[in-house]
N, C-alpha and C positions, 0 to 999 in steps of 0.2 A: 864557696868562693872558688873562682874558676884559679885552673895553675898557673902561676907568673911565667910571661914572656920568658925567654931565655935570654931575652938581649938584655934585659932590665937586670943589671948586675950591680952588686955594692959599687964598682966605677961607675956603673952610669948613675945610680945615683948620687952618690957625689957631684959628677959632675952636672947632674939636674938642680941640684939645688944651689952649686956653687954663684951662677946668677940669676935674678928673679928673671929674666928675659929668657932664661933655658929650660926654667922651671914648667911651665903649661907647654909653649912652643915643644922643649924637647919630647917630651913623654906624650901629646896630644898628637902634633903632626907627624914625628916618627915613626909611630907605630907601635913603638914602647908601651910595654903593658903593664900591670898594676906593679908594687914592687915587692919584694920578695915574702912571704907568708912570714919566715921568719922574720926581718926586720920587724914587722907589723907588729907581730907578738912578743916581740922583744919589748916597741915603745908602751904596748899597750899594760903587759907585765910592770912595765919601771912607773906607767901613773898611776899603777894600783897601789904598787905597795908603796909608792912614794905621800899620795893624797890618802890614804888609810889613816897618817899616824894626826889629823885633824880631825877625827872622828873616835880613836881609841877611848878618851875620853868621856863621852856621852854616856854609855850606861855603866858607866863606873862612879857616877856622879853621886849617888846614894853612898857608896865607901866611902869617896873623900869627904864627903860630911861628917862624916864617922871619925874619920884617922884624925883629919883637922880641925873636930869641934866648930865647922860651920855653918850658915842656913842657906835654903835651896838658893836664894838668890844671890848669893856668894857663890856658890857650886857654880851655879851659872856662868859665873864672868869666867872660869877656863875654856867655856865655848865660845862665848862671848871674843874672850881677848885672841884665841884663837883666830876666828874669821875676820879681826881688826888686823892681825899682823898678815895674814893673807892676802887683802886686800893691799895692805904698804905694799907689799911683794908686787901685786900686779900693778903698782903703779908705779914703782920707782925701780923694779928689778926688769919684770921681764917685756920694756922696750926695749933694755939691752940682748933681746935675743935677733933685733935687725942691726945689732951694731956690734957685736962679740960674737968670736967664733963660737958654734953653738956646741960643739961637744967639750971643749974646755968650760965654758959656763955650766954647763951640767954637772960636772964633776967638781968643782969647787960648791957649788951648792950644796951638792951633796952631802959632801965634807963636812959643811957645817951644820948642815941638819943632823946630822949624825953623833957631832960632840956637842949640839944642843937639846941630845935625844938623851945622852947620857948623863947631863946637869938634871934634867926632867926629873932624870928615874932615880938620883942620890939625893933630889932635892928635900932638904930637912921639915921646910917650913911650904906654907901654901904661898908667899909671896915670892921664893924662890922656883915653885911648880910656875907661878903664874908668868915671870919675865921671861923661862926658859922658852914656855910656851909660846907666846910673844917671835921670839929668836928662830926655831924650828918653823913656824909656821909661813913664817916672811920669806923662807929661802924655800920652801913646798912649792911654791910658784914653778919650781924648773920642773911639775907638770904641763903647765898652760906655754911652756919654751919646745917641750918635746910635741903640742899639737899641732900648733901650727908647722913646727918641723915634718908633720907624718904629711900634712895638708899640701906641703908642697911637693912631696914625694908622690902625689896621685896625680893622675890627669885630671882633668876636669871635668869628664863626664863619670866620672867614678871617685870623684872624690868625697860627696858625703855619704858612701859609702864605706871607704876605708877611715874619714876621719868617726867614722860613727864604730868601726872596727878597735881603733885607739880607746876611742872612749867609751869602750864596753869592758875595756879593761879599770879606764880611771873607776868606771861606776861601780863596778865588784869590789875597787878596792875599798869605795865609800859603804860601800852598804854591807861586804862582809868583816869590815873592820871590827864593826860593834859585837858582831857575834866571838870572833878572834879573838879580841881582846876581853872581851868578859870570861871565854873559857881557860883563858890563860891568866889572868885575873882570879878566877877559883880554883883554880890547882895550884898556885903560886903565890906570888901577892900584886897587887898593882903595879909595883915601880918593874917588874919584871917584863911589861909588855912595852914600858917605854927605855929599856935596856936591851932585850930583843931584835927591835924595831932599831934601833942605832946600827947593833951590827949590820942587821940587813941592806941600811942605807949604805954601809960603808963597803957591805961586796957588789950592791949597783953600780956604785959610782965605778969600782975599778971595769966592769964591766961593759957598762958605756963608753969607759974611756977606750977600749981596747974595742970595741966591736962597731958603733957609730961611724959611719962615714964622714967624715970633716966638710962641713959648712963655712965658706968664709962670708963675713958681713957683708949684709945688703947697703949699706949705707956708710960713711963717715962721719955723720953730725956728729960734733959734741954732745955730752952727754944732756945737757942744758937743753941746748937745740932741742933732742932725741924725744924730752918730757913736754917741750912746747909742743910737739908735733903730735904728739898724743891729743893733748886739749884741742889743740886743732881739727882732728879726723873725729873726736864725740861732736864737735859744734858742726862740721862741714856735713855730714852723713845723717839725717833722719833717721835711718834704718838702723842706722849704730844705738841712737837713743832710745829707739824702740824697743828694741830686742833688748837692751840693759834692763828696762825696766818692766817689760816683760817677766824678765827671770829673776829682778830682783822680789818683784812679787811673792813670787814661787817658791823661791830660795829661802826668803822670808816664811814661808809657811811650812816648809820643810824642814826649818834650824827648828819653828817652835814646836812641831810634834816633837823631833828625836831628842830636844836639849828635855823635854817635859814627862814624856810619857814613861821614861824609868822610874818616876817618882809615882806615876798612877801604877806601875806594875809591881813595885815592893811596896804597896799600901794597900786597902782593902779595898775588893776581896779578895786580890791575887796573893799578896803577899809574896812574891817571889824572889827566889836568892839570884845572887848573882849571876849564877847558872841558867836561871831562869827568863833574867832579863838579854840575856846572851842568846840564847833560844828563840823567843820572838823576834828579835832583832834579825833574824836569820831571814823569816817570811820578806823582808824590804827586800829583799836578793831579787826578789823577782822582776823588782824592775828595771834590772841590768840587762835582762832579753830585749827590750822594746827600743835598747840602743840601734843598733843596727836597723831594724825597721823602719827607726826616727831618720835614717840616712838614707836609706831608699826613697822613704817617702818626700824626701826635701830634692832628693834628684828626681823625682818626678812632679815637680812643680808643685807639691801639696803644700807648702808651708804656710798657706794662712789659712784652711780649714783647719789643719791637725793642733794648729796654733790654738784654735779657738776652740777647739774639742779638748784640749789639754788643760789649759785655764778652769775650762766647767768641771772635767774628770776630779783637781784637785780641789777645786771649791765644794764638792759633793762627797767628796771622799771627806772630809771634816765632818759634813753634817753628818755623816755614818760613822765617825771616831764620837759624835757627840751623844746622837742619842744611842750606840751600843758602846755608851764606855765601861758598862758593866760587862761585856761580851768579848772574852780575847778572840772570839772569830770574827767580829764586826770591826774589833783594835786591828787584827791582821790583815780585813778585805780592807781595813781603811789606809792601814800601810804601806800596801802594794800596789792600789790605785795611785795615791798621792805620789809615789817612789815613782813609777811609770811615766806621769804627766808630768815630772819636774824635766826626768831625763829627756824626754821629747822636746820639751819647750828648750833647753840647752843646745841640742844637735842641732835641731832646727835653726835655731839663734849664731848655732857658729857657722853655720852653711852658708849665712844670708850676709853675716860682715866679712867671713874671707874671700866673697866676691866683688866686697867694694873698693880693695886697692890691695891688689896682690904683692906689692912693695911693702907693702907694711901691713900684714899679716900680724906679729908680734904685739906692734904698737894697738892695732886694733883689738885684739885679744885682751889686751892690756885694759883699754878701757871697760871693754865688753864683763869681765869678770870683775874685774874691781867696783864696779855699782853693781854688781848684783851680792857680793859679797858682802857689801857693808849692808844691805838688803838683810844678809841672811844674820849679819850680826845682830841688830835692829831686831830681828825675828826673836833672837834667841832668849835677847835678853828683857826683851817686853814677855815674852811668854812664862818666864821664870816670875816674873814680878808678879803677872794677872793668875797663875797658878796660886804663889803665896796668898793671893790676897781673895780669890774666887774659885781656884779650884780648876778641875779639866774643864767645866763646859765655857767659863773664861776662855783657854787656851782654844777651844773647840770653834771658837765664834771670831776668834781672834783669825786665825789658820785661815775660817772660811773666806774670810772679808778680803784676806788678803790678793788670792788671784782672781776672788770677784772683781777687784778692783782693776786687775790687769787687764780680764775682759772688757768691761768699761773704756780703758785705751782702746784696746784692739777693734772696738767698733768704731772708734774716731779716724780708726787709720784709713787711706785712701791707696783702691786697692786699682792700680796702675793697669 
């Protein structure tokens, strides 16, 4: 990454983002260059370890069966309910990041994810695990409040590069969460990663709150308004409903590998402990690289070949989880594929709706995640089921169908 302008200062970002109208004009016609490396790695660090703690969960799923005497598809709804309250978040929380100032709305979220990280980790009973979960997860959205915040901070010919920078950090935190919290999980006990994970949220918050440059709101609607104009911009925009379900496809096949295959990794012939399931989980990391390239590539007008090469990559990468699910090197080439094409099909996805009304950034994002989300809930929780009842190659067939299906769209689309 080349070195930031010297004019590009915490002020002038600020004052770049203060109105949408200074935001591209200032930083594009000025001269002004990317913005600070630190800023970048500041937001990119807070969506990591802020979207991690909806993932910590997954290959611990074999424990909490254990601790709480219940069946996989009980396990399941902690994933499950997880990606429902996420998805409330992107639809009713984070519009208000065009209508609240965004570094106070960070830090209150925070807030609350943090003493609903701590109900988590003391919680007695699994219906108490399940509502906190619910609560954390709905205020997690103040990642998708900090992207488009990074988005406005780039010029526009460099902007799916630094938002693909941001969210190279959200994706490490998705993909190394599982490994984290399984190794912290075996050395300690479970409720320790979601006691952990509280503190951490609670030294972010104070961190943001002191380092972020202040954002005041793009808009005044009422809050009312704020949600009608949401439904408005998925019906007004084509490209919005594309890309939604696009990824919810994806999303969908990526909840039912990671919510499923801890249960193929402590069963035969792995048998593996927690440690173990922690370990594998590691290999997904890999496709936290292909962020950044998925942002290069969408600023070089690729987005609907890499589009259609992603949909196949993950539809394929199933049929290699299926027939080598005897093979933890065919489980790992299958997870590193599918991990690669979900991230690409995301970047790509947000590159193409934060160009369709740079005023409402938030609100778009808002929609954009929330249907792919409940996508991934859908995923998770169909996958839990057709494992109980058929096994991996169920889960295997299931996974593939699903971005087959997207493709399917993507050839309908009309390429302008």
């Amino acid at each position: 990454m080349s070195q930031p302008s010297p004019k590009f200062t915490a002020a002038a970002a600020t004052a770049a983002v203060e109105t949408e109208g200074e935001v591209d004009g200032a930083l594009a016609s000025t001269g002004a260059g990317e913005p600070p490396r630190r800023l970048v790695l500041l937001l990119a660090v807070a969506c990591g370890l802020a979207v991690a703690n909806l993932y910590y969960a997954q290959p611990l799923l074999s424990s909490l069966r254990q601790v709480f005497g219940i069946d996989a598809a009980t396990a399941g709804w902690l994933v499950t309910i997880s990606q429902i309250g996420y998805a409330l978040g992107l639809l009713f929380i984070v519009p208000l990041g065009d209508r609240l100032e965004n570094r106070r709305l960070v830090t209150v979220l925070l807030g609350i994810t943090a003493a609903s990280l701590v109900v988590a980790g003391t919680a007695p009973g699994y219906a108490l695990l399940l509502g906190a979960t619910l609560l954390f997860a709905t205020t997690l959205v103040v990642v998708q409040i900090l992207v488009p915040y990074a988005a406005d901070l780039a010029p526009s010919h460099i902007r799916g590069r630094i938002v693909g920078q941001v969210m190279s950090g959200l994706l490490a935190g998705i993909l190394l969460s599982r490994t984290l919290g399984s190794l912290l999980a075996q050395a300690t006990d479970w409720r320790v990663v979601y006691l952990t994970s509280a503190a951490l949220m609670a030294v972010l918050a104070l961190v943001l709150r002191t380092t972020l440059p202040t954002r005041r709101p793009r808009t005044g609607a009422p809050y009312p308004a704020l949600l009608r104009s949401t439904a408005r911009l998925m019906r007004q925009h084509p490209a919005l409903r594309r890309r939604a379900l696009y990824q919810a496809t994806m999303f969908g096949a990526f909840s039912a590998f990671w919510t499923t295959v801890s249960f193929v990794l402590t069963g035969a012939p792995f048998h593996y402990n927690q440690l173990g399931v922690g370990l594998f989980a590691l290999v997904g990391a890999g496709g936290v690289l292909i962020a950044p390239l998925a942002g290069r590539w969408a600023d070089r007008g690729l987005v609907r070949p890499m589009t259609a090469a992603a949909l196949l990559t993950a539809a394929l990468a199933f049929g290699l989880a299926g027939v080598g699910r005897h093979s933890i090197i065919a489980l790992g080439a299958a997870a590193i594929l599918l991990d690669m094409a979900v991230q690409t099909t995301l970047i790509l996805g947000q590159h193409v709706i934060f160009q369709l009304d740079p005023a409402s950034r938030a609100r778009l994002n808002s929609a954009y995640m929330a249907t792919f989300f409940l996508g991934g809930a859908l995923g998770s929780q169909v996958a839990s089921t057709a494992y109980r009842a058929d096994g991996w190659p169920a889960v295997a067939t299931l996974g593939a169908a699903l971005p087959a299906a997207g493709l399917l769209l993507w050839a309908t689309e009309r390429h302008g």
